[in-house]
C-alpha positions as CSV (number, residue, x, y, z in Angstrom):
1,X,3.2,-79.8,-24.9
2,X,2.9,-82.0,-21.8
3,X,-0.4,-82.6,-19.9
4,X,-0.5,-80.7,-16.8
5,X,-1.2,-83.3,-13.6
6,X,-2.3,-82.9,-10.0
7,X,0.3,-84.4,-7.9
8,X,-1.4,-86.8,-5.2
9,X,-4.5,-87.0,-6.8
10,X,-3.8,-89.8,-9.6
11,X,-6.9,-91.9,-7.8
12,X,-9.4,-88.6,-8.7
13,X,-8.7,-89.2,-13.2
14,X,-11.6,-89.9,-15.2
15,X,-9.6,-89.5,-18.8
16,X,-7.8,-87.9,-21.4
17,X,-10.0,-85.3,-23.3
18,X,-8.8,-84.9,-27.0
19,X,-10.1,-83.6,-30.2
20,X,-10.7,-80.5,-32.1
21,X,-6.9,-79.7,-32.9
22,X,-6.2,-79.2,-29.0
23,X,-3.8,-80.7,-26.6
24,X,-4.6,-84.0,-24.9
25,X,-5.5,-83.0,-21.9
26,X,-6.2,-85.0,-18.4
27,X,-9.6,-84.8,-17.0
28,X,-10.4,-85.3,-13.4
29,X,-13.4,-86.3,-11.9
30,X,-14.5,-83.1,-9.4
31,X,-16.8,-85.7,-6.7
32,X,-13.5,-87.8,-6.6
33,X,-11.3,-84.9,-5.8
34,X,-13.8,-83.6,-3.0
35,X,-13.8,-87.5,-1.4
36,X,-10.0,-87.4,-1.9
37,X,-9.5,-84.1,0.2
38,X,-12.1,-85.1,2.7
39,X,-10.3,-88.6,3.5
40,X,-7.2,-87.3,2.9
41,X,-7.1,-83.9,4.7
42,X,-9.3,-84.3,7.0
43,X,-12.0,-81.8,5.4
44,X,-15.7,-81.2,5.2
45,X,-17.7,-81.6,2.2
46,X,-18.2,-77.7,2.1
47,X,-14.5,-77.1,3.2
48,X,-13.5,-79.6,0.1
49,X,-15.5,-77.7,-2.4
50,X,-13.8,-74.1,-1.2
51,X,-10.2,-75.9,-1.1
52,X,-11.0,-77.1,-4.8
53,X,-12.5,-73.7,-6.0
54,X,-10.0,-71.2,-3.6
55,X,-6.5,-73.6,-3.8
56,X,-6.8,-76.1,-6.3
57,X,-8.6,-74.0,-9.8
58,X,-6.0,-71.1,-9.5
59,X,-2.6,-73.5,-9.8
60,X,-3.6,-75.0,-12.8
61,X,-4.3,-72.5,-15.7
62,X,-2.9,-72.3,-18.5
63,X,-1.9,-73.9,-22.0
64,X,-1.6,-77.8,-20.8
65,X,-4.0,-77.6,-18.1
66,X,-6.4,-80.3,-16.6
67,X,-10.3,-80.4,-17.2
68,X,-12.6,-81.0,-14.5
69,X,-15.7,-83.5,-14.7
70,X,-19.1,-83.2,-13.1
71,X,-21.5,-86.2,-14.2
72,X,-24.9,-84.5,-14.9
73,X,-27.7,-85.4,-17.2
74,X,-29.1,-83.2,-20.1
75,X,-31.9,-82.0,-18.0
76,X,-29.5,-81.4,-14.6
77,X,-27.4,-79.2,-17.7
78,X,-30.2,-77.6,-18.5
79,X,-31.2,-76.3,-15.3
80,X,-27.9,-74.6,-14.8
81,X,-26.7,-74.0,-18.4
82,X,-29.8,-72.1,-20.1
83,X,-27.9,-71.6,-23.5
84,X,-27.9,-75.6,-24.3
85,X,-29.9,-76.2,-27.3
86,X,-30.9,-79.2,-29.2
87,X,-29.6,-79.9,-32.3
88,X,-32.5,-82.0,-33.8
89,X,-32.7,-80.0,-36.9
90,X,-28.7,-80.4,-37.7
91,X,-29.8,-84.5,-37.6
92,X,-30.6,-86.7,-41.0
């Protein structure tokens, strides 16, 4: 299966994700698609995140498909994410 790309936006690619009997998969990096479409089309920071969520997210599903990035840090992923647990008793 090929990776699925997003034409015009080879600038906005953080990686290949891989692993657990999957696909490769490309990964973009979301804060570098949102500069892209505000340089690019002219767009507001607010209008960049509804073009991204509205235009972009719907065209590409499916088996193949990219990954989006956001950086965060644990506690930022806590914040949002309240299932994320520490695995401190799975260390040796």
């Amino acid at each position: 299966m090929s990776m699925i790309s997003l034409e015009g936006f080879d600038n906005c690619v953080a990686g290949i994700a891989f692993g657990c009997g999957e696909p490769d998969r490309l990964v973009y990096d979301v804060a570098k698609i949102y500069g892209h479409l505000q340089s690019e089309m002219d767009l507001t920071f607010d209008e960049s995140i509804k073009f991204f969520d509205n235009i972009i997210l719907p065209l590409v599903m499916g088996p193949g498909a990219p990954l989006f990035l956001t950086f965060a840090d644990m506690n930022e992923i806590k914040e949002v994410h309240c299932n994320v647990q520490d695995d401190s008793a799975g260390s040796a």
